[in-house]
C-alpha positions in Angstrom: 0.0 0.0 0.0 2.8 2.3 1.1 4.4 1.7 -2.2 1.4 2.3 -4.2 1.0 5.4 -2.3 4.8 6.8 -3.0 4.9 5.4 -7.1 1.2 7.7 -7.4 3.3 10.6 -5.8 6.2 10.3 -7.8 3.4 9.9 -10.8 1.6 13.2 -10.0 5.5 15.1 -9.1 6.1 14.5 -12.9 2.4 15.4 -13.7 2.6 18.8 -12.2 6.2 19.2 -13.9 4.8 18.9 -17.4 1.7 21.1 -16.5 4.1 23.8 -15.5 6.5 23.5 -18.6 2.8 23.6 -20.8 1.6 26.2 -19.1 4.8 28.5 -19.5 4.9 28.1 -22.9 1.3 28.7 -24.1 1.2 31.5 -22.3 4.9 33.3 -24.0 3.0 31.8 -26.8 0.5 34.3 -26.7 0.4 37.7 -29.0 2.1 41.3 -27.5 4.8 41.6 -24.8 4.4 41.7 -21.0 6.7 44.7 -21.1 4.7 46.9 -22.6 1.6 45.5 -20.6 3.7 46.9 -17.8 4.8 50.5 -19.5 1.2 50.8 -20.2 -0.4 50.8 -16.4 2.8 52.9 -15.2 1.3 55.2 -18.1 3.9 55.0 -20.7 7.9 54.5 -20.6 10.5 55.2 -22.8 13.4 52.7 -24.3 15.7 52.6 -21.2 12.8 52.2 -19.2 11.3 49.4 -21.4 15.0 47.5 -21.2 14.9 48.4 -17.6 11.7 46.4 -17.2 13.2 44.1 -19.2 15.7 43.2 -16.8 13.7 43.6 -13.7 11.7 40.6 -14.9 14.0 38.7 -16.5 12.5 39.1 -19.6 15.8 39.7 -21.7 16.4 36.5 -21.1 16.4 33.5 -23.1 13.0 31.7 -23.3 14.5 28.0 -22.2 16.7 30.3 -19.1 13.0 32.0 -18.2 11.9 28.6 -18.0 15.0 27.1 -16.1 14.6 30.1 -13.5 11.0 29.9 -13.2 11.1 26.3 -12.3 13.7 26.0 -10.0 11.9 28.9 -8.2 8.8 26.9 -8.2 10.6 23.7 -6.7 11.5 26.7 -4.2 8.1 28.2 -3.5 9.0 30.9 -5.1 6.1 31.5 -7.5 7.6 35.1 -8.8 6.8 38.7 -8.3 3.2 40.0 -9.5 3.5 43.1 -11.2 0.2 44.3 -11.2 -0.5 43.7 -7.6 3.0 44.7 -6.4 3.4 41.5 -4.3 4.9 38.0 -4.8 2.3 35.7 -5.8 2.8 33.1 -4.2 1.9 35.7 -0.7 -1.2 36.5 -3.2 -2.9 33.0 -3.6 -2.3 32.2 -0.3 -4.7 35.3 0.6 -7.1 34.4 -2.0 -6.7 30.6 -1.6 -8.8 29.8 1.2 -12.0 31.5 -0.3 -11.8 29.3 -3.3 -11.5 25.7 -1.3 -14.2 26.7 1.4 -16.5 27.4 -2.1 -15.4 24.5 -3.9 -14.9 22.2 -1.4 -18.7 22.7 0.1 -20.1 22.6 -3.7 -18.4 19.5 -4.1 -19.8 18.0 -0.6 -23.0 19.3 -1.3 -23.5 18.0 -4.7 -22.1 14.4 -3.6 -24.3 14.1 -0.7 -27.9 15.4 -2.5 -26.8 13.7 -5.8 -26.1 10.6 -4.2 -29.4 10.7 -1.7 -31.6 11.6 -5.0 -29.9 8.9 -6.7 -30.4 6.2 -4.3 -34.1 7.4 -3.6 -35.3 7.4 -7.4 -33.2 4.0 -7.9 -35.3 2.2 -5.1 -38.9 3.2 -7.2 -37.1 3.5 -10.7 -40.9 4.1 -12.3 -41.9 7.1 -9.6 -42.3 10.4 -9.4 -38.4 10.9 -7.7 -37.0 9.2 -10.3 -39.1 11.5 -12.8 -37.8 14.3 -10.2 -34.4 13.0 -10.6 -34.2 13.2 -14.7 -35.8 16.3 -14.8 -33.4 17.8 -12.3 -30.5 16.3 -14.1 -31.4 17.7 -17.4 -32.2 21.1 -16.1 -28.9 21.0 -14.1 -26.6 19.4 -16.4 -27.8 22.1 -19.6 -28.5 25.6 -17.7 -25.3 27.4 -17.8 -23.9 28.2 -14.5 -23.6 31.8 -14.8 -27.0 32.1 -16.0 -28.2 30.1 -12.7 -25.8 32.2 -10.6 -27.9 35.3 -12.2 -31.6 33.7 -11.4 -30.3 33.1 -8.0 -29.3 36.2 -7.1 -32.6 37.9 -9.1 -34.4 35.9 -7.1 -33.1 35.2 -3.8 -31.7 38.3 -3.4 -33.4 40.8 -5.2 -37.1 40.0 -5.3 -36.7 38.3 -2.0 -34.1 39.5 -0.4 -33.1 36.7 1.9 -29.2 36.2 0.9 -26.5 38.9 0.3 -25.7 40.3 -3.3 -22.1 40.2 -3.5 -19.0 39.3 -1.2 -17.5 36.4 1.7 -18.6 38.8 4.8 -20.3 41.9 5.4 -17.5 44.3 6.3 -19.5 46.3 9.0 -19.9 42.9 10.5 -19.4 43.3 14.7 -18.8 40.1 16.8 -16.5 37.0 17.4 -15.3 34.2 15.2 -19.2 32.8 15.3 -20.5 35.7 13.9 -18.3 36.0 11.2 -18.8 32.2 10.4 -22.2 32.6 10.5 -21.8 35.8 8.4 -19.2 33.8 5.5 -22.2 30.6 5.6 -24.8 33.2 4.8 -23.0 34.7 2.1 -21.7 30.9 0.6 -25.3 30.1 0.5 -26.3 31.3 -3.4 -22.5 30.5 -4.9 -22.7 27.0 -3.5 -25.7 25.8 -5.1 -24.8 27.6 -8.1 -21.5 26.0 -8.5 -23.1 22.5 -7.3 -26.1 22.5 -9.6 -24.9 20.5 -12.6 -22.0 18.6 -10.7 -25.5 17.4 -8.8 -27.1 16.5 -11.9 -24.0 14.2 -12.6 -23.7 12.2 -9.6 -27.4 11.9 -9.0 -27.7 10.3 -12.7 -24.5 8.1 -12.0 -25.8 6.9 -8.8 -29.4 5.9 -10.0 -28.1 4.1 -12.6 -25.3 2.5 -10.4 -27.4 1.6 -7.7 -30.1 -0.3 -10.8 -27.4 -2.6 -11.5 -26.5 -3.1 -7.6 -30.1 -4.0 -6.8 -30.0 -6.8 -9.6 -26.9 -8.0 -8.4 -27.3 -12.0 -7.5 -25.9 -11.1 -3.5 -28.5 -8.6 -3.3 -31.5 -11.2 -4.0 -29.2 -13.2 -1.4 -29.3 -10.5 1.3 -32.8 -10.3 0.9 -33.7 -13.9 1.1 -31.9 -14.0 4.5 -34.4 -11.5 5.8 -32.6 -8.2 5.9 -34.7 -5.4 5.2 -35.3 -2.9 2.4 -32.9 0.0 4.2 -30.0 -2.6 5.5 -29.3 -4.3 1.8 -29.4 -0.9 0.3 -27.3 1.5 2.6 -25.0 -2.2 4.1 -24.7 -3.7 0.9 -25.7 -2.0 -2.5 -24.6 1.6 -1.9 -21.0 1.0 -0.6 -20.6 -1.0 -4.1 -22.7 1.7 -5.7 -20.2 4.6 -4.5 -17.3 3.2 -6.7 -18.3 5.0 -9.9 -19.6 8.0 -8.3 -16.9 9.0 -6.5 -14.8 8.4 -9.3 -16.4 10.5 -11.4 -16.4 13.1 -8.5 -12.2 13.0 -8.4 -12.3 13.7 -12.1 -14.7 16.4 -12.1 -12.9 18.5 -9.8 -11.0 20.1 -12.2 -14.1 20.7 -13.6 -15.3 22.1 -10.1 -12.3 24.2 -10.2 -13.2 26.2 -13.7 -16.7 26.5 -12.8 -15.4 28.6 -9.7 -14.2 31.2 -11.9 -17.6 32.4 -13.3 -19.4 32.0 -9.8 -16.6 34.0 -8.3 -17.3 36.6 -11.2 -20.9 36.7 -10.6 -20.9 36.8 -7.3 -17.6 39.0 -6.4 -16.3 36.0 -4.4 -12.8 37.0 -3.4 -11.0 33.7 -4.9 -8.7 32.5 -7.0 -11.3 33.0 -9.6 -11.6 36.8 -9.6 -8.0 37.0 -9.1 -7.6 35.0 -12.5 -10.0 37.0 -14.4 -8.0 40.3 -13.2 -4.8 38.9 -13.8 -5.9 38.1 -17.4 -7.2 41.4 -18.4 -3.7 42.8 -17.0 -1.4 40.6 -18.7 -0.1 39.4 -15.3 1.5 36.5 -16.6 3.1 35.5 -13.0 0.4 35.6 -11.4 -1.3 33.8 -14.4 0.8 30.8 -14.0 0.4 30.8 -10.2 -3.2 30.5 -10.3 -2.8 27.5 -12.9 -0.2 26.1 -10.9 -2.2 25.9 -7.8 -5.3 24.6 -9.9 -3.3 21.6 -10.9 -1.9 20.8 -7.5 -5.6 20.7 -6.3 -6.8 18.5 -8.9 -3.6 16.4 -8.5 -3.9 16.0 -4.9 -7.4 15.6 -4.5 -7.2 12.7 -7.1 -4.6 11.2 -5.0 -7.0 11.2 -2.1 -10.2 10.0 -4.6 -7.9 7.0 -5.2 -6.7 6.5 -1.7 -10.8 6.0 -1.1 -11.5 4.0 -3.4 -9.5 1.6 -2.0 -10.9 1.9 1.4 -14.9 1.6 -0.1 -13.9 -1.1 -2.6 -11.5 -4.5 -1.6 -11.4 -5.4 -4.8 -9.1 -2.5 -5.7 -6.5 -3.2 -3.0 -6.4 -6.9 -3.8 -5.9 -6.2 -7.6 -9.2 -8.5 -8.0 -11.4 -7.3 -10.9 
């Protein structure tokens, strides 16, 4: 196991090494030069200045040198210096990191545990109305954009009936302790969480309803429930730990996915996250903080695919005894 565990590492150490060298190339691939980006917000500059800047930012260098020096800072932590905020990046995702995992993180939660609930209720009465709930939620879910659901959310609960805040993680005239202001930050989560979970719940709930079908036919399941055991002990004991497998599967390679969608809920919502921070850094050209933010994204996914697979193995013995 510990073996398995250190080869995946070593897998992903690689994985994130190619995603860097990919991402630094696309984006010196791209049109214009980051000098003049720079000139422009400092409201012009003239030649010294420009080979000045240059310098400063190492980019009179060589392309493969850039590269060497912007990787061996990485293996470093040093993620360079942003020149549109003024700070080093790697001090500016750690600010605007935390935001982005509480908002993934509980949209991800949230749409595993009501995808897997509707899934499990709609498989047990495949011909009901939940299971006609279920499709219906699924296609609506999986096919509204999640900006446009973002905007209906916040039209309606809101607006029209103004029960959740507009815009924001806290309300900065806030007074009170550390419960207040969690209380404050859960109330404000509310709308972007739902909005961001909405078609990853559509996924899972579909998954697990069909997943759970073929559990329930299984020959061990007509077993189980000629021994006695009733209707909720061979489906939460027996078929749903074996209907899981897929699921959360599915749920480690859609976080990626959960990632990217964060960036137009933090948009439409002005939630202070990596999201907002990548859509500012784009419009200025910030190519170092650019690369953080993609940087960062990757060792997410990476890492939380690492722990996806380390759970598998725990739900599933076939997958630690290599038997199919």
């Amino acid at each position: 196991m510990m073996f398995t565990i250190l080869q995946k590492v070593a897998y992903s150490g690689l994985l994130l090494l190619a995603v860097i060298v990919l991402n630094f190339f696309l984006l010196h691939a791209a049109p214009g030069d980051v000098a003049d980006t720079i000139a422009q917000s400092m409201g012009g500059a003239d030649a010294e200045t420009m080979e000045r800047i240059r310098a400063d930012y190492g980019l009179d260098l060589p392309l493969w040198q850039q590269l060497l020096e912007y990787v061996t800072g990485v293996l470093h932590g040093d993620l360079g210096y942003s020149f549109f905020f003024n700070v080093p990046v790697t001090e500016l995702l750690l600010e605007r990191l935390p935001a982005t995992l509480l908002l993934v993180i509980t949209a991800q939660l949230l749409a595993l545990t009501v995808g897997v609930l509707l899934g499990v209720i709609s498989a047990r009465r495949p011909n009901g109305l939940a299971s006609h709930f279920v499709t219906l939620l699924a296609l609506f879910g999986y096919s509204a954009p999640v900006f446009w659901t973002g905007i209906m959310l916040l039209i309606v609960f809101s607006l029209m009936v103004p029960i959740f805040p507009v815009a924001g993680m806290s309300d900065a005239t806030l007074t009170g302790g550390w419960w207040a202001h969690a209380v404050d930050v859960a109330h404000h989560l509310v709308l972007p969480a739902i909005t961001l979970a909405s078609i990853f719940l559509a996924l899972y709930s579909r998954l697990c309803r069909a997943s759970m079908l073929e559990v329930l036919g299984s020959d061990y399941i007509r077993t189980a429930k000629a021994k006695g055991l009733s209707e909720g002990q061979v489906v939460v004991k027996h078929a749903l730990k074996n209907a899981l497998s897929p699921v959360v599967t599915l749920a480690g390679l859609q976080f990626s996915a959960v990632v990217s969608g964060a960036v137009l809920v933090e948009t439409v919502f002005s939630w202070p996250g990596l999201g907002t921070l990548a859509l500012q850094s784009i419009i200025a050209r910030d190519t170092p903080t650019i690369l953080g933010i993609l940087f960062f994204s990757s060792l997410v996914v990476v890492v939380v695919n690492l722990i996806t697979d380390m759970v598998l193995r725990l739900i599933d013995p076939r997958i630690r005894t290599g038997v199919a």
